[in-house]
C-alpha positions as CSV (number, residue, x, y, z in Angstrom):
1,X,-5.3,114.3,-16.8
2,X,-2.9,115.9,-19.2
3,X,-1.4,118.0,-16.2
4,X,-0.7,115.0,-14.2
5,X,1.0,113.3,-16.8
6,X,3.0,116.3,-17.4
7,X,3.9,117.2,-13.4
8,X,5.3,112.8,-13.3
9,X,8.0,113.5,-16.2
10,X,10.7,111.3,-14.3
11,X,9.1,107.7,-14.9
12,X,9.6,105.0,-12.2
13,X,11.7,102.7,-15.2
14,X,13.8,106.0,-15.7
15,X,14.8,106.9,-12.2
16,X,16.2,103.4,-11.4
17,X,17.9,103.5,-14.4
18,X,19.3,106.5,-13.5
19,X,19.6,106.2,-10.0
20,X,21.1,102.8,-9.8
21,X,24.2,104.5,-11.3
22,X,25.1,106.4,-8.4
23,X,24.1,103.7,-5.9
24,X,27.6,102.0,-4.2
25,X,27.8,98.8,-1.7
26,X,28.0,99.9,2.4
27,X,30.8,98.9,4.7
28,X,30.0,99.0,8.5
29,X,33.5,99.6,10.3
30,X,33.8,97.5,13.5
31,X,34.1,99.5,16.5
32,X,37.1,97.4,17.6
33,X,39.1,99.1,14.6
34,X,38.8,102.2,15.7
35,X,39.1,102.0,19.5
36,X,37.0,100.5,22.2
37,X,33.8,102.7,22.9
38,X,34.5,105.1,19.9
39,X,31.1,105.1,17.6
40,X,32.6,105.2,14.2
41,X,30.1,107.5,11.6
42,X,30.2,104.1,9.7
43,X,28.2,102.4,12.7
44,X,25.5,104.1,12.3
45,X,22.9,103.6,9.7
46,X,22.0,106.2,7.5
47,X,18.2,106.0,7.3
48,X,15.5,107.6,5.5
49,X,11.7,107.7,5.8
50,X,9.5,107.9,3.0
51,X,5.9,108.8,4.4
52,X,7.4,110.5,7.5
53,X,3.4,111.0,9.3
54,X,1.1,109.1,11.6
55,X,2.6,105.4,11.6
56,X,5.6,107.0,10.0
57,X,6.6,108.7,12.5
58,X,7.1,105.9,14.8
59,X,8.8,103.7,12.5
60,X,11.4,106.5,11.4
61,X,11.9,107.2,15.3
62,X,12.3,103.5,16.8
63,X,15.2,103.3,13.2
64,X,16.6,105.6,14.8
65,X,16.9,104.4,18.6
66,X,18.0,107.0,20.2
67,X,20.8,108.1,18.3
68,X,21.9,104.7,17.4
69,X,21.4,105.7,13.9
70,X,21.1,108.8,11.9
71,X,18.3,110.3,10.3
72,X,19.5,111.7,6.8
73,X,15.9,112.3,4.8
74,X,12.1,113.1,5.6
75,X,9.8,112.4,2.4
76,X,5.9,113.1,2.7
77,X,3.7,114.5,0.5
78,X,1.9,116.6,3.6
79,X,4.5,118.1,5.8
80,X,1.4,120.7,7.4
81,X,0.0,117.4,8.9
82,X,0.9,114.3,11.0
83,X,4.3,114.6,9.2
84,X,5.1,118.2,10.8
85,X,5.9,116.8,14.0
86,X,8.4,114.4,12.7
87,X,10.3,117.4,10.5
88,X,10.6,119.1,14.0
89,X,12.1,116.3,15.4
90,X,14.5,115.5,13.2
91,X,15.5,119.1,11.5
92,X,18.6,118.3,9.6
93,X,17.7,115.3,7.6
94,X,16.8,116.8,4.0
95,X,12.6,117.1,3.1
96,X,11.2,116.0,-0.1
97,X,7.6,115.8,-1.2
98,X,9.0,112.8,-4.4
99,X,10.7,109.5,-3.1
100,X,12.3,109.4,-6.3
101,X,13.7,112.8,-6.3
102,X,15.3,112.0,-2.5
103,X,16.3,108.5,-4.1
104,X,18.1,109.8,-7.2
105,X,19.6,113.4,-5.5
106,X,21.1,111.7,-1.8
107,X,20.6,107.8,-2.9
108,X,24.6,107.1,-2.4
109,X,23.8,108.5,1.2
110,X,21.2,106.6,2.4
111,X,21.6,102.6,3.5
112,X,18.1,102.1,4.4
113,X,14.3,103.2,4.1
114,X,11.0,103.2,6.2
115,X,8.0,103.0,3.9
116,X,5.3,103.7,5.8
117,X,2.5,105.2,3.3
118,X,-1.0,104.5,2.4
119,X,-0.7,100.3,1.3
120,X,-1.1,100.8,-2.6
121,X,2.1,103.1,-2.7
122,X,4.1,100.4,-1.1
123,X,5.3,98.1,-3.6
124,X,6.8,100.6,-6.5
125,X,8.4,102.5,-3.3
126,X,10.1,99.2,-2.0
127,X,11.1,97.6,-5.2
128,X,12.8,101.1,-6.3
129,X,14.7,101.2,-3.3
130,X,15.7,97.3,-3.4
131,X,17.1,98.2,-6.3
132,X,19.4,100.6,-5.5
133,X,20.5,98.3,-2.7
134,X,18.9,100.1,-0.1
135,X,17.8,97.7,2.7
136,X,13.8,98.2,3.3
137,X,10.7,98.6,6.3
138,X,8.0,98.5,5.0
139,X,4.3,98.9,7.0
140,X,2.0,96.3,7.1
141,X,0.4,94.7,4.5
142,X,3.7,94.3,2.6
143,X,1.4,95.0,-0.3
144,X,-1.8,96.0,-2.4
145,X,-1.8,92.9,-4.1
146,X,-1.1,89.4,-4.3
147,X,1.4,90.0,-7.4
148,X,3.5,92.9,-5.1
149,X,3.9,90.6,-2.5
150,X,5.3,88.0,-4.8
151,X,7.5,90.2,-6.1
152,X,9.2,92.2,-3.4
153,X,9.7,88.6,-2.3
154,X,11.6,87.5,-4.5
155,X,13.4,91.1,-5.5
156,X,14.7,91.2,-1.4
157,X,16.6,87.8,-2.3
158,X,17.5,89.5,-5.8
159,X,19.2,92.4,-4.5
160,X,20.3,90.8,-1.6
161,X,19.1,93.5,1.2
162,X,17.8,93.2,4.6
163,X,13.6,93.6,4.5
164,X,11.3,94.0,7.7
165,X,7.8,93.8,7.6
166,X,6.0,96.2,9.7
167,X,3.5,93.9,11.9
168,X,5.6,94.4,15.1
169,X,3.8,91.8,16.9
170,X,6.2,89.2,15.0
171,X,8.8,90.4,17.4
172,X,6.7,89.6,20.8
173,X,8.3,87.1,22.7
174,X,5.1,85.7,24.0
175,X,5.0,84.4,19.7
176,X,7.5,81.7,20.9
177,X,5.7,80.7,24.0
178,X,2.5,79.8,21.2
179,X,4.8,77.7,19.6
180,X,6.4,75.8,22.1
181,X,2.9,75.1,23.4
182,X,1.9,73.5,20.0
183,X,5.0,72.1,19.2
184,X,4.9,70.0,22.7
185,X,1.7,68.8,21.7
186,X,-0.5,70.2,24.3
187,X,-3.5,71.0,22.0
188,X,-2.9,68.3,19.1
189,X,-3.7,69.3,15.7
190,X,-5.3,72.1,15.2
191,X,-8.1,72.3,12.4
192,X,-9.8,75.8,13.1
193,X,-8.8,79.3,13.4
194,X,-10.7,81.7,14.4
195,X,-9.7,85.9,14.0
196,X,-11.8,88.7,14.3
197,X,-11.3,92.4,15.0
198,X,-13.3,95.4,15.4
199,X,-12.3,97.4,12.6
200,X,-12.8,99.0,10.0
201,X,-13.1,101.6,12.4
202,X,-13.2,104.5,9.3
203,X,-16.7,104.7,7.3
204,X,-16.6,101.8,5.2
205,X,-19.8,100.4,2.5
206,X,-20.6,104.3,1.7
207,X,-20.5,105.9,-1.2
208,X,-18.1,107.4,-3.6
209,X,-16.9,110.6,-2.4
210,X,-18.1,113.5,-4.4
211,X,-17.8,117.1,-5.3
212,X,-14.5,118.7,-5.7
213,X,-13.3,120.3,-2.5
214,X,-10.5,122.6,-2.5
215,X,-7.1,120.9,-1.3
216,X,-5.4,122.2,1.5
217,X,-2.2,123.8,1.0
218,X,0.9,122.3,0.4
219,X,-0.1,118.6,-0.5
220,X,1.9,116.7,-3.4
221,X,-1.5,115.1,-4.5
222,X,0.2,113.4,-7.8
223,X,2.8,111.7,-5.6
224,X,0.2,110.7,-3.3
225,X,-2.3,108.9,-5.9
226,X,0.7,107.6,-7.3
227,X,0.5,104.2,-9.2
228,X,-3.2,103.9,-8.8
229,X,-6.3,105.3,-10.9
230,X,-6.2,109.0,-10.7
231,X,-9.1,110.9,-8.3
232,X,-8.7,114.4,-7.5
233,X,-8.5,115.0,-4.1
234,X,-11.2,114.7,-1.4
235,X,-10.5,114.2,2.8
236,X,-12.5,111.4,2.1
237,X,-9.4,109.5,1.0
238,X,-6.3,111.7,2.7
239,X,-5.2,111.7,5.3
240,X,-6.9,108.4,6.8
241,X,-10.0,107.1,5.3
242,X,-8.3,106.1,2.4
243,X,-8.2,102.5,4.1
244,X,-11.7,101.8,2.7
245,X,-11.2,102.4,-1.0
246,X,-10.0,99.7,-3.3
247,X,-8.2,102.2,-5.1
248,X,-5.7,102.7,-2.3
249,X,-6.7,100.5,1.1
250,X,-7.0,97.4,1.6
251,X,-9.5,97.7,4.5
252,X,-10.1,95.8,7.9
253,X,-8.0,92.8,6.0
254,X,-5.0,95.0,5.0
255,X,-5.5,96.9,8.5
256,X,-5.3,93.9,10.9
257,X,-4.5,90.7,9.3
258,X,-1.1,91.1,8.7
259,X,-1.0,91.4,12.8
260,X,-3.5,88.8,13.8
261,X,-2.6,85.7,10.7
262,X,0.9,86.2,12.1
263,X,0.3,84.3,14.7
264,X,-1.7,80.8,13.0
265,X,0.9,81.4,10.3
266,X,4.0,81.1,12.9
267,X,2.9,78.8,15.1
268,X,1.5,76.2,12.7
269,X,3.5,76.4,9.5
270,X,1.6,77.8,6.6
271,X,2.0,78.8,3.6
272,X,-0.5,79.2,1.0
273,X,-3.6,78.1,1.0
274,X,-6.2,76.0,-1.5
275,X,-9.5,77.6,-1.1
276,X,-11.2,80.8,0.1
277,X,-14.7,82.0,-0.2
278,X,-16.9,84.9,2.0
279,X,-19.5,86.4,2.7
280,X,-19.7,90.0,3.4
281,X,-22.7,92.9,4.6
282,X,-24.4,95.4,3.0
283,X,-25.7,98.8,3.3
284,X,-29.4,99.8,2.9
285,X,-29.6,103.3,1.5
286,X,-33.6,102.1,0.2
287,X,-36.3,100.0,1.6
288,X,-35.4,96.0,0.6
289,X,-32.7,97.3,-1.8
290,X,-29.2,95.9,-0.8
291,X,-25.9,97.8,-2.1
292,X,-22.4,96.6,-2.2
293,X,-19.8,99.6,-3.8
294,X,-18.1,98.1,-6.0
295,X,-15.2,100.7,-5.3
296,X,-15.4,100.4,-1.7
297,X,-14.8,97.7,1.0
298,X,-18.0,96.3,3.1
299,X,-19.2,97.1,5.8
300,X,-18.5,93.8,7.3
301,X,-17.2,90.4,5.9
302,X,-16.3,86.8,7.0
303,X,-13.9,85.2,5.3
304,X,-13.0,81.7,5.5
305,X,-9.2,80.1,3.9
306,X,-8.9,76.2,3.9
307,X,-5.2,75.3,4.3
308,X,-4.0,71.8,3.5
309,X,-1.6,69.9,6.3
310,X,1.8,70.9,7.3
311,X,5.2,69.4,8.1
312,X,3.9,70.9,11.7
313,X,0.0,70.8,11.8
314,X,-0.8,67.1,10.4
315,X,-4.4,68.0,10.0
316,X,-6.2,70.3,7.3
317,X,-7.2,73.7,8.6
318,X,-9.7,76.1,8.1
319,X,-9.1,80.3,9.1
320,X,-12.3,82.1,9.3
321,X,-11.7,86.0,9.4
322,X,-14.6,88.2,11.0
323,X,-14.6,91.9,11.1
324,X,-17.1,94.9,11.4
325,X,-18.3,93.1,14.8
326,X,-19.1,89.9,14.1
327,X,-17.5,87.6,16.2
328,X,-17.1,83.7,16.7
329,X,-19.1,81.7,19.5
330,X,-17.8,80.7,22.7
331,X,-15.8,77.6,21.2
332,X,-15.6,74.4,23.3
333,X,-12.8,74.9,25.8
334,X,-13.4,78.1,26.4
335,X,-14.8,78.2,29.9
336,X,-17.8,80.6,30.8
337,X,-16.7,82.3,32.4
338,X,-13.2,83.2,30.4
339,X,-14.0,86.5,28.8
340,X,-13.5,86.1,24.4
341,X,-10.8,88.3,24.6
342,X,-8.5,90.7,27.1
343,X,-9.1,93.9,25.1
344,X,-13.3,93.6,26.1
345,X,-13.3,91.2,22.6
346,X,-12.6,94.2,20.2
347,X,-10.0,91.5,18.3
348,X,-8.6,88.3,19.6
349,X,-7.5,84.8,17.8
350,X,-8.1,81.0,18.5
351,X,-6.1,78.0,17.8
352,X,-8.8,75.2,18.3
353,X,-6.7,71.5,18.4
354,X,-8.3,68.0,19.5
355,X,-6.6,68.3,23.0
356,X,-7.3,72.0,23.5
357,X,-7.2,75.8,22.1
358,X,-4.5,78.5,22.6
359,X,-6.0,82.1,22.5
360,X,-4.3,85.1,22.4
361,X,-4.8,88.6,21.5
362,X,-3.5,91.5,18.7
363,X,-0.1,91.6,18.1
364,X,0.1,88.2,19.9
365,X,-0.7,89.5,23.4
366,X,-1.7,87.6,26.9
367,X,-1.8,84.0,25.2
368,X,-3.5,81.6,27.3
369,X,-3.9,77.9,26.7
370,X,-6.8,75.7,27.4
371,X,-6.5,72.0,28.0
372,X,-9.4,69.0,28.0
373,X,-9.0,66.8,31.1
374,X,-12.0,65.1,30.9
375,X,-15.3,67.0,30.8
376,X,-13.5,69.2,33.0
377,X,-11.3,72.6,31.4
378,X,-8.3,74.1,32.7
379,X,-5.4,76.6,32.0
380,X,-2.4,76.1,33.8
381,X,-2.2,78.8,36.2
382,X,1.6,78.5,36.3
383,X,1.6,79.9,32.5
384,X,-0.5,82.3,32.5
385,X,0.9,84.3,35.9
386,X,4.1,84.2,33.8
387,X,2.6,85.4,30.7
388,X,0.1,88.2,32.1
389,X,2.6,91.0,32.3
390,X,3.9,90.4,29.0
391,X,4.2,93.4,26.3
392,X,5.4,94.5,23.4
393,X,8.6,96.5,22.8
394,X,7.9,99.4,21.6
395,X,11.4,99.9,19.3
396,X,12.1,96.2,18.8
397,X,11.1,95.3,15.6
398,X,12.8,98.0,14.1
399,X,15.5,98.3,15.7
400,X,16.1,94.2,15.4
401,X,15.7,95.3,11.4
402,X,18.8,98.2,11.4
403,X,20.9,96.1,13.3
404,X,20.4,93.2,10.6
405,X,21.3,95.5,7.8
406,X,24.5,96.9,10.2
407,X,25.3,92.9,10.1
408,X,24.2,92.5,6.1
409,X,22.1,90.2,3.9
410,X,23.0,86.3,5.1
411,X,23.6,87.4,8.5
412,X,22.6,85.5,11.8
413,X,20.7,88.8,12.8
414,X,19.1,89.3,9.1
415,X,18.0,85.2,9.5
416,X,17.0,86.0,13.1
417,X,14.8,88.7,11.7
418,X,11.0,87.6,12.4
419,X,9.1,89.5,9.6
420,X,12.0,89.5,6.2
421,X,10.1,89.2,3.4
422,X,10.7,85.6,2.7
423,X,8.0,85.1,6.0
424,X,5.9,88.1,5.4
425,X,5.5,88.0,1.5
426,X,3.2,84.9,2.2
427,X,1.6,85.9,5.0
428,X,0.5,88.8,3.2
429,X,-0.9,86.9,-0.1
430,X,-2.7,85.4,2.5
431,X,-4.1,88.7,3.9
432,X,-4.9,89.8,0.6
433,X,-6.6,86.3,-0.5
434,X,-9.5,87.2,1.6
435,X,-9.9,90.6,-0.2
436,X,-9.7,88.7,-3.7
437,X,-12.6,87.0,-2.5
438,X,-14.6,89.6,-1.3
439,X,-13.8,91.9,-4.6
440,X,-15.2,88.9,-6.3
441,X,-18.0,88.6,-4.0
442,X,-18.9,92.1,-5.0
443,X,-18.7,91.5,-9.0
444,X,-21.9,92.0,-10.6
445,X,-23.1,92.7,-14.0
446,X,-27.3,94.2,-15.1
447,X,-29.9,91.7,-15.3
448,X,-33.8,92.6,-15.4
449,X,-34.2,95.9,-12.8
450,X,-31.0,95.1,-10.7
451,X,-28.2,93.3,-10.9
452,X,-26.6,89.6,-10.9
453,X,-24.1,89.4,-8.2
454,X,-22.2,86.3,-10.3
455,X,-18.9,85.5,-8.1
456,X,-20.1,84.8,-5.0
457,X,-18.0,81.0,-5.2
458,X,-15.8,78.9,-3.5
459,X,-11.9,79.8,-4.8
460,X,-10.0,77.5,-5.7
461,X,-5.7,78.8,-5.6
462,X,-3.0,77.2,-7.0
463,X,-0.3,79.5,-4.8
464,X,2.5,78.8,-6.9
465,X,0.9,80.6,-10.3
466,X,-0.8,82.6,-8.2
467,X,-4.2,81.8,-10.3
468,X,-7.4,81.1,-8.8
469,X,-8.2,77.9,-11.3
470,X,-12.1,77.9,-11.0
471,X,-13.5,81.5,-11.5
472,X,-11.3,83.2,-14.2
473,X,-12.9,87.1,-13.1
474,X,-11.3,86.6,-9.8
475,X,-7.9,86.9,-11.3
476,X,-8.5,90.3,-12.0
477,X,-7.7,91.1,-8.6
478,X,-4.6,89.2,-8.3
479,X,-2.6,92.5,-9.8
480,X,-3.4,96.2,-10.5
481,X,-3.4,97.9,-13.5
482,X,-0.8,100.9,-12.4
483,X,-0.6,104.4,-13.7
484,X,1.6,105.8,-16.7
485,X,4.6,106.3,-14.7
486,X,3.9,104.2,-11.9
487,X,4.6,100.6,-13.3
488,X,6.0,98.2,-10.8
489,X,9.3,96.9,-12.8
């Protein structure tokens, strides 16, 4: 542990310090000033990725839009694996295996950063960069924790940058069609929501990975642990299965529900929640002899968050989140034979009002809306030819983001943004309010020959202190406790 201490010399307090120094506001130069049709280098955003692999890669490349931008800096701690293709594509923007090292040596020539690493590296990432005044992307969920999400929120207004969320389904145009449906009334108020999804599609409810396998060449491992509790390396975390550890993931939850609660959380109004309490599976590695790793996520959960009425819903509402394959039944309007969802019911969502239901799938996809005449059911034809050939932009979202930090903090295209962090801060404490219930369903202490599973309760939240007020142990999970170096300031 010494050595890793000793290898993370530059403290995250010290480098913004430091870094902030050399950090300078941006001026976009209008293209009328120079000419009609000339591209000044001042048009173009300078942007930067930090975790430049898998998911990376996409968000870097739709930032940069063909050439509407540039692409100064590549930072990954792996570039011998997902992040190798993204170095070739972009071979003069500068490689570093340390975001703070890119953020303190080229800092006055970047505007703007994708963060697209494992979830619990996000927050010290973001709110270094904020800092500076560098506008920020960062991939869905916004956050580890409840606390980071809090945070960044309030730190975007702070520093006064543009912030995108990465759930690129906020920016689906078929989002707006949802809400003009509810907001003419068609399926009155609605008082349950139902989302489920497939994953975790990783191993999840196994154990700790053990032994001490030899790590592949090349990989900063200290920059990827990063603020959380130090593990040496194992593929059983890097380069995907990380998702399933507490230590790092924030499993099917963190995965998916920053996608599929986008769309209760848009069309109805919420904010946070009152309540919360689950249930979740287990895995039987011995005859009648349950286990739940602590360390790990389950196998399989169900989750349900009471929210109390809105300026747009007037009725209390309660979200019940399924994953690992369990899945609601057939609700009321849904006719028979209406399949559950359009992706053969891997994940799907339901708005369920007194007059009717709106369904729709990931990202927001192929909504459909159900009416009650009667005893009879039926979907108006007329909407749903229109809506069938809907799809998502592949670019948008990002793109929508650069051009909002081209028109700066305040802006009618930073207000127009779908996903800033004043949206997606609370939609992620959401998100993660599930997993502070399941962590607490999991809490357990000895008693006789096994153990006493104590926290299995119904939460109560008070969102504003962000403090469950009836279990004290479940606040534990409300923040980390972050590694020497590592501290989220």
């Amino acid at each position: 542990m010494k050595q890793q201490k000793e290898t993370n010399a530059t403290s995250r307090r010290d480098f913004v310090k430091k870094g902030a120094l050399a950090v300078g506001s941006f001026y976009f130069v209008p293209r009328h000033v120079l000419g009609k049709g000339f591209v000044a280098p001042s048009d173009k955003l300078n942007v930067a990725a930090i975790g430049a692999g898998g998911k990376g890669s996409s968000d870097i490349n739709n930032s940069y839009n063909k050439g509407a931008n540039n692409v100064v800096a590549l930072c990954d701690v792996d570039f011998n694996g997902s992040a190798k293709g993204t170095a070739a594509k972009f071979p003069d923007a500068k490689r570093f295996a340390d975001w703070r090292k890119m953020l303190s040596e080229i800092g006055k020539d970047i505007d703007a950063v994708t963060i697209s690493t494992p979830d619990h590296n996000h927050a010290v990432i973001a709110m270094a960069a904020m800092q500076m005044g560098k506008h920020v992307y960062v991939q869905k969920p916004l956050t580890h924790n409840i606390y980071e999400a809090r945070m960044l929120t309030e730190a975007a207004r702070k520093y006064k940058v543009v912030s995108q969320m990465g759930n690129q389904g906020a920016s689906n145009p078929a989002q707006q069609q949802m809400v003009k449906w509810f907001d003419e009334g068609k399926i009155g108020p609605v008082h349950t929501v139902y989302i489920w999804t497939n994953r975790p599609v990783w191993p999840q409810g196994i154990p700790v990975p053990n032994g001490k396998p030899n790590m592949p060449d090349g990989i900063n491992w200290e920059n990827w642990v990063g603020p959380a509790d130090w593990v040496d390396y194992h593929p059983g975390y890097h380069p995907f299965k990380w998702r399933g550890w507490w230590n790092f993931g924030t499993g099917a939850l963190g995965d998916i529900g920053c996608h599929t609660m986008d769309t209760p959380f848009r069309v109805l109004g919420l904010n946070y929640p009152t309540e919360v309490e689950c249930s979740v599976g287990a895995v039987f590695l011995k005859d009648w002899q349950p286990e739940w790793i602590p360390e790990g996520c389950p196998p399989s959960s169900q989750v349900q968050i009471k929210f109390p009425a809105t300026k747009k819903n007037k009725s209390p509402m309660n979200m019940v989140w399924m994953d690992g394959g369990l899945k609601p039944f057939r609700p009321e309007f849904l006719p028979l034979d209406e399949p559950m969802s359009d992706d053969g019911g891997a994940n799907g969502i339901y708005l369920i009002g007194t007059k009717g239901m709106i369904s729709c799938g990931m990202y927001g996809l192929n909504p459909k809306l159900f009416l009650k005449n009667g005893d009879k059911f039926e979907t108006p034809k007329e909407d749903r030819n229109n809506l069938a050939a809907t799809t998502l932009p592949e670019w948008g979202h990002q793109m929508f983001w650069t051009e909002a930090c081209k028109a700066g903090f305040g802006s009618d295209k930073h207000k127009a943004l779908t996903s800033s962090f004043d949206y997606s801060g609370p939609l992620t404490e959401t998100v993660l309010m599930g997993n502070l219930a399941i962590r607490s369903y999991m809490l357990r202490k000895p008693k006789g020959n096994g153990f006493d599973y104590y926290g299995r309760n119904r939460l109560l939240w008070d969102g504003n202190n962000m403090k469950i007020t009836n279990f004290e142990d479940a606040n534990q999970f409300v923040k980390r406790q972050y590694r020497d170096g590592w501290k989220l300031a």
